[in-house]
C-alpha positions in Angstrom: 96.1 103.6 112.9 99.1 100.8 112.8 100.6 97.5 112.4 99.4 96.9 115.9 95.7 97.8 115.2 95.9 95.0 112.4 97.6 92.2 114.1 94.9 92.9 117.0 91.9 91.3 114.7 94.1 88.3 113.8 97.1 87.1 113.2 98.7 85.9 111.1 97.3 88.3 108.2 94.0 88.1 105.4 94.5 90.3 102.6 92.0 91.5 100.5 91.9 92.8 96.7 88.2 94.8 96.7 88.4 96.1 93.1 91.5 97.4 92.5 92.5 99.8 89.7 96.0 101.3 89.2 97.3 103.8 86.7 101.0 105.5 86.8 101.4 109.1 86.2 100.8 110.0 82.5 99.8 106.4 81.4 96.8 106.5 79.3 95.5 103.1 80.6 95.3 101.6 83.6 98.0 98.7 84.7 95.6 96.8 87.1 91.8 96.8 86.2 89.0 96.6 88.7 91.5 93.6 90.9 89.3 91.4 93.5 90.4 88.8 95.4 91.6 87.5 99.0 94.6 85.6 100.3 93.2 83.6 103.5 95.5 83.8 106.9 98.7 81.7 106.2 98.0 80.9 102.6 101.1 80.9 99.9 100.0 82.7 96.8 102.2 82.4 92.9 101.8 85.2 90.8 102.5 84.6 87.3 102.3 86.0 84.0 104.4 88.0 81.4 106.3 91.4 81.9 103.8 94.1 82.3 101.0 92.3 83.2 101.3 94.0 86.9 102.3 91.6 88.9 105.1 93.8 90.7 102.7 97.2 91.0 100.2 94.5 93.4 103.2 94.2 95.4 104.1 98.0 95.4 100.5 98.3 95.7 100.0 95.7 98.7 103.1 97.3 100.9 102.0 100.6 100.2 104.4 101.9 98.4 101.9 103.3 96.0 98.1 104.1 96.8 95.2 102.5 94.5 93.6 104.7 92.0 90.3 103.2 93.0 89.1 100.8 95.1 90.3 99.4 98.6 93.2 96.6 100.0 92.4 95.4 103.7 94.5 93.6 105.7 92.5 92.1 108.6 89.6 94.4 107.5 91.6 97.3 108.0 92.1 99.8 104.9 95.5 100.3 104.6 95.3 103.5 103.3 94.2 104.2 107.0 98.0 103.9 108.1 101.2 105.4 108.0 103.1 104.3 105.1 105.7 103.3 108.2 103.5 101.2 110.0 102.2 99.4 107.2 106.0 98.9 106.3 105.6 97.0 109.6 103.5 94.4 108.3 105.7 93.1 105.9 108.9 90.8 105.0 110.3 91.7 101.8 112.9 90.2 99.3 112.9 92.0 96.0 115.1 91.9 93.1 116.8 95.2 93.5 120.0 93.8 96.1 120.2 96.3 98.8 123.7 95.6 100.9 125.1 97.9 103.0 128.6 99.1 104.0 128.8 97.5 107.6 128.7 93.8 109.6 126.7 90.9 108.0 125.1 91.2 111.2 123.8 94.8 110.9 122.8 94.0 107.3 120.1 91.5 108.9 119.3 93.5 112.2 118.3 96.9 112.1 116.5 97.9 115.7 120.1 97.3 117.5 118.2 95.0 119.8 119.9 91.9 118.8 118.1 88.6 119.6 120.7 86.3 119.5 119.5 83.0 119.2 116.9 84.3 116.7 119.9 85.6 114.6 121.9 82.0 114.8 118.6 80.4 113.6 117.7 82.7 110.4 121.3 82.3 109.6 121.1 79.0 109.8 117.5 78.5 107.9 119.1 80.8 105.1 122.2 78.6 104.8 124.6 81.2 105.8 125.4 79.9 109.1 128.2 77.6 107.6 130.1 80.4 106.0 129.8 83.0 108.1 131.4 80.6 110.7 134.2 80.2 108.3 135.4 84.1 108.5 137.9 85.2 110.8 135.4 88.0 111.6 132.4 85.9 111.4 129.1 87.7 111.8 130.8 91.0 112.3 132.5 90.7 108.8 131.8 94.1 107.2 130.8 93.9 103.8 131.3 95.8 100.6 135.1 95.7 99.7 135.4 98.9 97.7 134.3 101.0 100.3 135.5 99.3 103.5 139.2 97.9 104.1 139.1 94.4 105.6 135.4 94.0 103.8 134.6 90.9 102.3 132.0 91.1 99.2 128.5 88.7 98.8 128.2 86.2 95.4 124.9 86.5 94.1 124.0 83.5 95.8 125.1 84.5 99.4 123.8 88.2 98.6 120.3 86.4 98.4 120.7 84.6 101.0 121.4 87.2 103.1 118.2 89.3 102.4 116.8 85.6 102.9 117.7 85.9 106.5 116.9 89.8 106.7 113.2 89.1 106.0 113.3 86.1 108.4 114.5 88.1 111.2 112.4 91.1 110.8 109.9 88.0 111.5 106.4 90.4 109.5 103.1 88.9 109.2 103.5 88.7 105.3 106.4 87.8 103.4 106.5 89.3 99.6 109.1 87.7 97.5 109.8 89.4 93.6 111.6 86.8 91.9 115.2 86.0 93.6 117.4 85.6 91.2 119.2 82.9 92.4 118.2 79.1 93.0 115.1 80.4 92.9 112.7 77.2 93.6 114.7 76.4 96.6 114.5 80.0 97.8 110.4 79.3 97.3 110.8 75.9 98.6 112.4 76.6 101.9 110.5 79.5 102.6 107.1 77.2 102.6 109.0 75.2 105.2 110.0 77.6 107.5 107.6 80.6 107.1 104.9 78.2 108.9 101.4 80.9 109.4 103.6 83.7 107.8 100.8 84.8 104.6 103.0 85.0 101.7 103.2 86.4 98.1 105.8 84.9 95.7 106.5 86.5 92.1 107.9 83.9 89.5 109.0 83.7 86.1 110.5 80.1 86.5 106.8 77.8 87.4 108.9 75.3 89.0 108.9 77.9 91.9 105.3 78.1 92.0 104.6 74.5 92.5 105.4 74.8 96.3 102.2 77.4 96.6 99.2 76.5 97.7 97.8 78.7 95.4 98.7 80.5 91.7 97.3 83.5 89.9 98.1 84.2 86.8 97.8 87.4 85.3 97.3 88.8 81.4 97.0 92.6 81.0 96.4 93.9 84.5 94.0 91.0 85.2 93.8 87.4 87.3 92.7 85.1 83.8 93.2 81.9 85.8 94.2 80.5 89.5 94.7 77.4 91.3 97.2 74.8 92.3 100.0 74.1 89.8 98.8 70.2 89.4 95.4 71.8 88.1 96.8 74.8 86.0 98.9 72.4 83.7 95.8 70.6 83.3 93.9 73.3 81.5 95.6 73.0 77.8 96.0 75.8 75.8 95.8 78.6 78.5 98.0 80.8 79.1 99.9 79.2 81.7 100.1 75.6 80.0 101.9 78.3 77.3 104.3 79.6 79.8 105.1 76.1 81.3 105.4 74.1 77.6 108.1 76.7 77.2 109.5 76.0 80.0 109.7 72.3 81.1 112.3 70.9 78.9 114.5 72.5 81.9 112.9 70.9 84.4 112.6 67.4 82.8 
């Protein structure tokens, strides 16, 4: 079974959590416990919480990179432990922390399939805000990039290096986008994808709530469990949770 099988019950995507436990190799307790829940076709989910509570193995878990130790994730109704590791790759957009940039052209850093679509390439340049500088190089879009191992290279601020997996994910154009904290201007990263993402389903992991606010949805996790969820507007509301904690220790830099 693949991608195609999915997108053929619906598109864009529904996901669903159906009791999902996870536990790595030679841990004595399990990092997610007994996980239920759904993210509806289109919907912007904010996953929150401290380091370790498992917010980034549900989105290992959720592209497949690793297999549940119990209990099933369907996307469209279909288990995804039904596919091909590859074609559930398919399915999703991805911008994670870990900055992968490769040795050749800007260009083939954000198309991969050699089949370039070029006015789709113009606009996710252009929705990422590199457009501007890439225009600027003598080389423009065929700039190569890394400077230590190419002569002539040209190498990425941690801004534009952002930016440019930004427009990666954008192009690749998957059903559901998965976003693991960018590093840099990191509500605006949030902010803009809401805008442009349109039916695109889409996960978001934050440490910084002010990125969060653009969901239409948070869950906030404690010890490999969802202890609350909603909007941001409510969550604040609820005093003395753990998320009026995290965002208490956090406003006086957003106010």
């Amino acid at each position: 079974m693949g991608a195609a099988d999915v997108l053929k019950k619906g598109d864009p995507c529904e996901v669903e959590f159906d009791r999902i436990s996870y536990r790595y190799p030679n841990n004595e307790k399990d990092t997610l416990k007994e996980l239920s829940f759904k993210i509806k076709a289109g919907e912007k989910i904010g996953l929150v919480g401290m380091n370790g509570a498992g917010k980034s193995t549900l989105i290992k878990l959720l592209c497949g990179l690793i297999r549940p130790t119990s209990g099933y994730i369907r996307i469209n109704g279909v288990d995804i432990t039904s596919m091909e590791r590859t074609e559930c790759y398919k399915l999703f957009s991805t911008v994670f922390q870990d900055l992968h940039i490769f040795p050749v052209s800007i260009k083939d850093n954000i198309v991969w399939d050699g089949q370039v679509d070029e006015a789709c390439f113009a606009q996710c340049l252009e929705q990422a805000d590199l457009d501007e500088w890439v225009s600027s190089l003598k080389e423009k879009e065929n700039t190569k990039l890394v400077q230590e191992l190419e002569e002539g290279a040209v190498n990425l601020s941690g801004g534009q290096s952002q930016k440019l997996l930004l427009a990666r994910a954008l192009y690749k154009n998957a059903p559901i986008l998965l976003l693991d904290e960018p590093t840099v201007a990191e509500s605006e990263v949030f902010k803009k994808c809401r805008k442009i993402t349109g039916s695109t389903s889409a996960v978001y992991i934050s440490h910084r709530l002010s990125a969060c606010r653009f969901s239409d949805r948070i869950l906030v996790f404690d010890d490999g469990h969802i202890i609350q969820e909603g909007h941001h507007d409510e969550l604040v509301q609820q005093k003395g949770t753990v998320y009026d904690q995290l965002w208490q220790a956090q406003a006086q830099y957003y106010t």
